[in-house]
N, C-alpha and C positions, 0 to 999 in steps of 0.2 A: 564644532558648533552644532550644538540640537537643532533641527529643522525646525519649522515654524509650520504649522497646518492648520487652515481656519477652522472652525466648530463646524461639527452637519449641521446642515438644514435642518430647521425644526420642520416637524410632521405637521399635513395638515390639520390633524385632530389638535398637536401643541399650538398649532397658529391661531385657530377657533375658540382654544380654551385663553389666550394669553388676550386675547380681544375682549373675551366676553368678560374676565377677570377684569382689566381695565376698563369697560364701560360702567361695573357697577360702583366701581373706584371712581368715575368722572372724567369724562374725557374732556380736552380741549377741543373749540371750532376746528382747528388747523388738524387735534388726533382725529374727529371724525370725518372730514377729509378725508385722510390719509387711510381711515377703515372703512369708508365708503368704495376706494382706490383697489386696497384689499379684495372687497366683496364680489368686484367686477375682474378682478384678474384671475377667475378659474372658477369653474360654473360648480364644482365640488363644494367651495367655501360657504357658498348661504346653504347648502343643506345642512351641512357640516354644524356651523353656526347654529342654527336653529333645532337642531338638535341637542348640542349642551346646550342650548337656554332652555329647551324643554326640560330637561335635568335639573336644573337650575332650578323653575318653576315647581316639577314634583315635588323637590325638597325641602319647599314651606311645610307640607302635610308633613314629611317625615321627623322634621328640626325646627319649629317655630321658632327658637330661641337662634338661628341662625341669623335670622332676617335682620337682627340688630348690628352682626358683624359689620355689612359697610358703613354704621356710621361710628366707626371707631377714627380718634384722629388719625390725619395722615399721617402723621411722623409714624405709628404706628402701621398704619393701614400696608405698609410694605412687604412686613415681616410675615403678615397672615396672607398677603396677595401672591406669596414667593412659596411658601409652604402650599396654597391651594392649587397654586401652578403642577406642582412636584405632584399632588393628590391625580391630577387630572392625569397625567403621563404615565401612570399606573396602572391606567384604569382599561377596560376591551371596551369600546365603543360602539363593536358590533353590535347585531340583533341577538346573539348569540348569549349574553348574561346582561340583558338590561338591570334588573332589579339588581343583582353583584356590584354594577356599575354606580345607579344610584345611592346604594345601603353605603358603598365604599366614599362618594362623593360626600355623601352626608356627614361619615366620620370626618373625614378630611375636615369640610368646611365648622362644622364644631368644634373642633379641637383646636384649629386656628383661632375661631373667635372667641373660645374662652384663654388662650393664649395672649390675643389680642387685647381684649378686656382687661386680664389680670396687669400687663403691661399701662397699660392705659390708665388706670386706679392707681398703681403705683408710684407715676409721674406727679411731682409738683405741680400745685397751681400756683404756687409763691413762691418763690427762691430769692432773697435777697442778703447783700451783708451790709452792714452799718458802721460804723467807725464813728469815733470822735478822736483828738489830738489831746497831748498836757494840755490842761486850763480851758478843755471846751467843754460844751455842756451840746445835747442837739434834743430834739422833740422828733419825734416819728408815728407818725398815724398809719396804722395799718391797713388791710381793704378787708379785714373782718369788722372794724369800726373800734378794735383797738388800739392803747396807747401805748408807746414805748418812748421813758426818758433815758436817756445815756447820758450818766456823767463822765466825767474824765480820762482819758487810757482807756477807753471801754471799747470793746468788738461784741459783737453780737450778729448772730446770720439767723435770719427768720424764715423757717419753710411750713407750706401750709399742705396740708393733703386733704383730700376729699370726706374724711373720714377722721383728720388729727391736727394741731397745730401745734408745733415745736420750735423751741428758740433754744440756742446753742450758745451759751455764755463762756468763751474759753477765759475771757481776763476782762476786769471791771466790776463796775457796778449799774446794777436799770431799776427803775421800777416800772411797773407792769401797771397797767386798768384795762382789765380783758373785758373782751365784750363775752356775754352768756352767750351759750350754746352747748348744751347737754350732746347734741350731735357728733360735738368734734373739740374733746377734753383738749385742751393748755399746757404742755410741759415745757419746763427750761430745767435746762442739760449743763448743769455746771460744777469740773470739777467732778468729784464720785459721787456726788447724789443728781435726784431727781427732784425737783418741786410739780408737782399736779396739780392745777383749778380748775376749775368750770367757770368762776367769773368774782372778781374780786381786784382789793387793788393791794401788791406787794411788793417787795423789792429784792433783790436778790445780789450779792456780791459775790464773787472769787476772784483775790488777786495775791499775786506772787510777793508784795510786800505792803506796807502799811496794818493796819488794821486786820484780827484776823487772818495773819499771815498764811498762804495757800492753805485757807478753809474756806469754806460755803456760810454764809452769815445769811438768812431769811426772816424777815419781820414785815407783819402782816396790817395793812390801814384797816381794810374791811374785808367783810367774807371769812372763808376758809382755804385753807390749802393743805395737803400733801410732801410733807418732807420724808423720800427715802433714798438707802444706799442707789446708784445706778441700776445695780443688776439684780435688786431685790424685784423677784416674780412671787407675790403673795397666792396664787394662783399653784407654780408649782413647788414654792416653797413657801409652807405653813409657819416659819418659824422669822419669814423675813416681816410677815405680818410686825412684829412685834418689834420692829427696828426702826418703824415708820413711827413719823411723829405729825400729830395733826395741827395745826395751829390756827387760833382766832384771829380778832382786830385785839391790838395790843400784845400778842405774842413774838416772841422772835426763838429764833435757833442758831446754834453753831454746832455746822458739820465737817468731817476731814475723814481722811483715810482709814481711820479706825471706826467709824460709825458716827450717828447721827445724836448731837446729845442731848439732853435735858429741856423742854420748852421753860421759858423766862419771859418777864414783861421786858416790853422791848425799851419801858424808861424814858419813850417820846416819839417823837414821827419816824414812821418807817428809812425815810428817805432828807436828812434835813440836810443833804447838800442841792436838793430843790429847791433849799429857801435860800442858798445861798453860805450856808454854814457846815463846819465840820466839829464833831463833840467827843470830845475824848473823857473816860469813863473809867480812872487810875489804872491811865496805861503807861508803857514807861517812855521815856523822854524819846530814846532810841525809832519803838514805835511813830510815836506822835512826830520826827520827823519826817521818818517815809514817809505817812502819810501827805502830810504838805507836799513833801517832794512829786505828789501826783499832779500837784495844781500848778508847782512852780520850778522852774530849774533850783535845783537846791542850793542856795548860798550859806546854811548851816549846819559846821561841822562839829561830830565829839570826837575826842583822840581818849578818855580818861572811859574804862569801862564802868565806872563806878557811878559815873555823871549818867552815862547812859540808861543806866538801869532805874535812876529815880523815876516816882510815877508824876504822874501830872492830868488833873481834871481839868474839864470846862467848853466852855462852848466857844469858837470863834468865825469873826467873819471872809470867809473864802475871795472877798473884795479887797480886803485892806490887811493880810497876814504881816503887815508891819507892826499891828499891834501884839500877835505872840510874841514878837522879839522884845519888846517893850516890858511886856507883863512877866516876860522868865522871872530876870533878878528877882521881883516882885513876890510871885510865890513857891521860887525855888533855891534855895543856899546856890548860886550859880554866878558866872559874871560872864559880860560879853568880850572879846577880844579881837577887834578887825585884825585881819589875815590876809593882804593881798585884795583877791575879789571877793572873798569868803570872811567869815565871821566864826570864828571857833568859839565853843562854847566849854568854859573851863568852871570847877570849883570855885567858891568864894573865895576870895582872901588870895589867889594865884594869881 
C-alpha cells in the first residue's frame, strides 16, 4: 500500500494571500471570525496581510479593468480565485523585486478576470425545455415578453444569452411572437436550417412524419425573417449568401437536407392548428393520416398502396376528426371497412 502524507503547510505568504483572495470574494460572520482567529495567531500574519492588500491596492493604477473581477458570479468567481491563488505562490514578496511582484500580480489577476468574464457571458440566463403530449396544445410566455405555442408531439428547449436568444426545435410544430430587440437576434434551430428574426410572428415545423415529412416548413403572420442551411456562415462563406431565403407576412418555405427551397404564399394562417384545424393541400391520403395520427392514436389503416397514394384537400376540425372518416367515401372512390378496433380504408366496390 502507497503511504498516505498530509500536504505542507501552506506558507505564511499562501495563508495571507488565500484570506485576502477570499475577503474580496465575501466572507461569512463565522469566515471572519475565523480570519480574525487567524490574524491573532502569529504577529507575522497582519504584516504579511497588509502587505498584499497593499499590492492589491496598487493594482487599481496598474489594471483598472481589474476591479470589476470580484463582481463576477460566484459559480464563476472560483475558477479566477483558484488561478489568483496559484499567481500569488509565484510571486518574491520580499523587498527585493516589489514592482516584478506587482507587474506579475497584475498579470495574474487580468487574465483570470477576463477568464472569468468570458465564462460568465457565456452562461445562460434561460435554460428551459417544453414538451407537449399526442392531442396537446400548451401556451408559454417567455421572460423576454415573448410567445411560444406548441402544438402536438412538440419539444422545444429555449436558451437565452446575454447577447442571443435561441430555441431548438428537434420535433413538432411552434409558432413564435418575438418580442423586438435588435440587441439580441432570435433563432430556431430546426432540423438543418436556421430561421433569424428580430421580431415578428412565425411558425416553424420539423417532424419525422405527417406533413412535410423530416423537412423544416416556415410561414410568416407578420414581419420578416431569415431562412438558411445551419452552417451557412454568410460572413465566411460568400456563396451561402445565396442559399438563404428571406420571407414576408404571407410567405412560407420548405426546407431539407439538400437546401432551402423556393418562397410561396403560404395560402392562409401561418399556424391554423391555433384555430383548432388542420389543412391538407393535395396531399396524398397516406400523408394526411400521419398527420391525424399526431392528434390522435391512429384508428385508420391502408393495406392497398394505391389507395394510399390518392390526394386529398381540405380543411378540418382537430375537435371532432370523425368528420374526416365521414367525408372520405364522399370525395374519394374509397370505402370504409371496421377491422377489430381499427377501421381499414379500402378501394371502392372492395
Amino acid at each position: 500500500m502507497i503511504p498516505q502524507h498530509p500536504p505542507p503547510p501552506l506558507s505564511p505568504d499562501d495563508e495571507a494571500a488565500d484570506w485576502m483572495v477570499r475577503r474580496v470574494d465575501g466572507l461569512t460572520a463565522e469566515e471572519e471570525a475565523q480570519f480574525q482567529v487567524w490574524l491573532a495567531a502569529d504577529a507575522s500574519h497582519a504584516p504579511t496581510y497588509e502587505r498584499l492588500l497593499s499590492l492589491w491596492n496598487d493594482l487599481g493604477a496598474l489594471a483598472p479593468s481589474a476591479q470589476a473581477v470580484p463582481a463576477v458570479a460566484p459559480s464563476v468567481a472560483r475558477g479566477w480565485r483558484a488561478r489568483l491563488r496559484r499567481g500569488w505562490s509565484a510571486l518574491s514578496l520580499g523587498p527585493i523585486v516589489p514592482q516584478l511582484a506587482t507587474a506579475a500580480l497584475a498579470f495574474a489577476v487580468v487574465g483570470a478576470g477576463w477568464w472569468g468574464v468570458g465564462e460568465w457571458r457565456k452562461a445562460p440566463t434561460f435554460d428551459r425545455t417544453f414538451a407537449t403530449l399526442r392531442g396537446e396544445q400548451k401556451t408559454v410566455r417567455l421572460p423576454d415578453g415573448s410567445t411560444l405555442w406548441l402544438d402536438t408531439a412538440t419539444q422545444a428547449r429555449v436558451t437565452f444569452h446575454r447577447d442571443r436568444r435561441e430555441v431548438q426545435l428537434p420535433e413538432g410544430q411552434a409558432m413564435f411572437a418575438v418580442q423586438h430587440d435588435a440587441g439580441k437576434p432570435f433563432d430556431v434551430l430546426a432540423g438543418p436550417v436556421r430561421v433569424t428574426v428580430l421580431g415578428t410572428r412565425f411558425s416553424v415545423r420539423y417532424t419525422r412524419s405527417g406533413l412535410h415529412e423530416n423537412g423544416v416548413s416556415v410561414a410568416v403572420d407578420e414581419g420578416k425573417v431569415r431562412v438558411a442551411p445551419l452552417n451557412a456562415h454568410p460572413d465566411a462563406d460568400p456563396a451561402a449568401a445565396t442559399s438563404a431565403r428571406h420571407l414576408l407576412a404571407g410567405d412560407s418555405v420548405v426546407a431539407g437536407d439538400e437546401g432551402v427551397g423556393p418562397v410561396v404564399p403560404s395560402g392562409g394562417p401561418a399556424a391554423p392548428w391555433r384555430d383548432g384545424r388542420v389543412t391538407f393541400d393535395k396531399v396524398t391520403l397516406a400523408q394526411a393520416l400521419a398527420e391525424l395520427d399526431r392528434y390522435r392514436e391512429g384508428r385508420l389503416r391502408i393495406r392497398d398502396p394505391q389507395v394510399a397514394g390518392l390526394y386529398i384537400s381540405g380543411s378540418f376540425d382537430l375537435r371532432h376528426l370523425d368528420a374526416f372518416e365521414r367525408v372520405l367515401p364522399q370525395v374519394l372512390p374509397v370505402a370504409l371497412r371496421k377491422n377489430g378496433a381499427f377501421t381499414d380504408i379500402v378501394a371502392a366496390g372492395r
